[in-house]
N, C-alpha and C positions, 0 to 999 in steps of 0.2 A: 947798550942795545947792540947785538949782532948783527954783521954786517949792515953797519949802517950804509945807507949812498944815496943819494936823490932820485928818487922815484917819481915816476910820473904816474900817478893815480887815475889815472884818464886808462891807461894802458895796462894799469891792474884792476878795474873794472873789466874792461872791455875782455879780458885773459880769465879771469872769474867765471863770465859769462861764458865762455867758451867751453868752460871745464864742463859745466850745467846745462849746455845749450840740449843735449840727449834728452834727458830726461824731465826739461821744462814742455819739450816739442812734443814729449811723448803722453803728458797731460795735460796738452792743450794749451800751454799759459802761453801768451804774449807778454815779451820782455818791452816797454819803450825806453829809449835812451834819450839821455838830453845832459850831457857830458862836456865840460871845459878842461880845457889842460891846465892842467891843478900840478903842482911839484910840492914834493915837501921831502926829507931827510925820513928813513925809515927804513926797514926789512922788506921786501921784496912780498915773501911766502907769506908775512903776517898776515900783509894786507890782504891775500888772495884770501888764505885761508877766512879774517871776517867777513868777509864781503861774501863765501859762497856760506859761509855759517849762516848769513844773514837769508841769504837768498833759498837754500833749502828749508829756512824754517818756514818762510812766508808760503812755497812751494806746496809743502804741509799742509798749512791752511788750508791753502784754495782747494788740496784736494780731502781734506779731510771736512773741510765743512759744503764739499761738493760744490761750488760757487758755478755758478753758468755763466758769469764773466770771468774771466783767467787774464788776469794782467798782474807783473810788474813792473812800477815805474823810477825807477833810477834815473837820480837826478845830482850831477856833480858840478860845485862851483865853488869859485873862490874871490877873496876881494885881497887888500892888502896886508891883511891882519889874519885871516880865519880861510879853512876851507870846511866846504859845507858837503857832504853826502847824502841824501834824502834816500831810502827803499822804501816805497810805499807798495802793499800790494791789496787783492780785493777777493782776501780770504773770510771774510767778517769781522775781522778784529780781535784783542788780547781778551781773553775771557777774564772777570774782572776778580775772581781767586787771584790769578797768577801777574796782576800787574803788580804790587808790592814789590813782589819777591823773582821775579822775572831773572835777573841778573843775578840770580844765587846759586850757587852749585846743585846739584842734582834736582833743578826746577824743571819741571816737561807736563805738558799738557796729553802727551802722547803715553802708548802702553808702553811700560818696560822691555820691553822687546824689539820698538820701534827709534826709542831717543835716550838718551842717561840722563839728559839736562845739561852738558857739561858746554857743548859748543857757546852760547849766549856768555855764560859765565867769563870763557878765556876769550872771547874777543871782547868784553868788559875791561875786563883785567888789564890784557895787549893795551889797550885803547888807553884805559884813564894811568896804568903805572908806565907806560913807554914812550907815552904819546900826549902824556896830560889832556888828554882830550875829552869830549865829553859825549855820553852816548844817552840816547831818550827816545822812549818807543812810546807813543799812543795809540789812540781807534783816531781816525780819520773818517769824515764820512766828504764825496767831493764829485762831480761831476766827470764824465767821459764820454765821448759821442752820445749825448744828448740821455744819457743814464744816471743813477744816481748809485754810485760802489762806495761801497765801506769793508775797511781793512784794519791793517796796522802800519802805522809811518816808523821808521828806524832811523833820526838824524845823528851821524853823526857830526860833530865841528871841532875841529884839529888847528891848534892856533899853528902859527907859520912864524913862529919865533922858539920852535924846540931843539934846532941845533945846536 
C-alpha cells in the first residue's frame, strides 16, 4: 500500500465532508454526524476519495428520487478489534436490479452521461484488496424526528489488525 501511516478516520470523514459540503447545501441534504476517533494504518486520499464516492452516490439518490427528507447520517466507531463506518442516507434505497451487482464495474443506476459505474467498484476493490475489509450496502427503512425515511445503509468494518 502507498504511503502507508496512521490515519485518523474521524478527520478523513470530516475532510470528505468538506470537499462535498457545496453541493450537499446546494440540494438541500442535511449531513448528521456522530464520529469517534477511530485510527487505523492506511492512505490518506483512499480514504477521502471512498467516503465522497460514498456520499455523492447517496447525494444522487436523494436528488434523483426527489426525497422531501434530504439526510445523510454518518456514523463512525470503533471497538478493539474492528472499525465500523455506517453512510446511511434517505434517497429510497438500492433499486433491487442493481443490488447483485452493485460493486461491479460499470454498474450505475444513473444515464451514461451522468455516472460510469466505476466509483462503488474501486472503493470495493481499495477497501476488501488493501484493507481486507468488508463493504455491505442495503435499503434501511428507520426513524428521524418522528418520520419514517428509507434509504440505503453503506457499512463499512476495517479490522485494526492490517498493519
Amino acid at each position: 500500500m502507498k504511503d502507508k501511516k496512521t490515519i485518523d478516520l474521524k478527520h478523513e470523514v470530516e475532510k470528505s465532508l468538506s470537499l462535498v459540503k457545496f453541493i450537499m447545501e446546494k440540494n438541500f441534504i442535511t449531513i448528521k454526524l456522530d464520529l469517534e476517533k477511530c485510527e487505523i494504518i492506511g492512505n490518506k486520499n483512499q480514504f477521502t476519495q471512498i467516503i465522497i464516492n460514498i456520499l455523492n452516490n447517496a447525494k444522487d439518490a436523494i436528488v434523483l428520487n426527489n426525497s422531501k427528507d434530504r439526510y445523510i447520517f454518518v456514523k463512525l466507531y470503533c471497538d478493539n478489534k474492528k472499525i465500523i463506518l455506517n453512510i446511511k442516507d434517505s434517497g429510497g434505497g438500492i433499486i433491487d436490479e442493481m443490488k447483485d451487482k452493485l460493486f461491479e464495474p460499470y454498474t450505475t443506476s444513473k444515464h451514461k452521461s451522468v455516472g460510469t459505474g466505476i466509483g462503488l467498484y474501486m472503493s470495493y476493490k481499495l477497501l476488501t484488496q488493501a484493507y481486507n475489509a468488508i463493504i455491505e450496502a442495503n435499503n434501511v427503512e428507520y426513524e428521524y424526528e418522528g418520520k419514517t425515511l428509507k434509504g440505503a445503509e453503506f457499512k463499512i468494518t476495517l479490522p485494526l489488525d492490517i498493519a
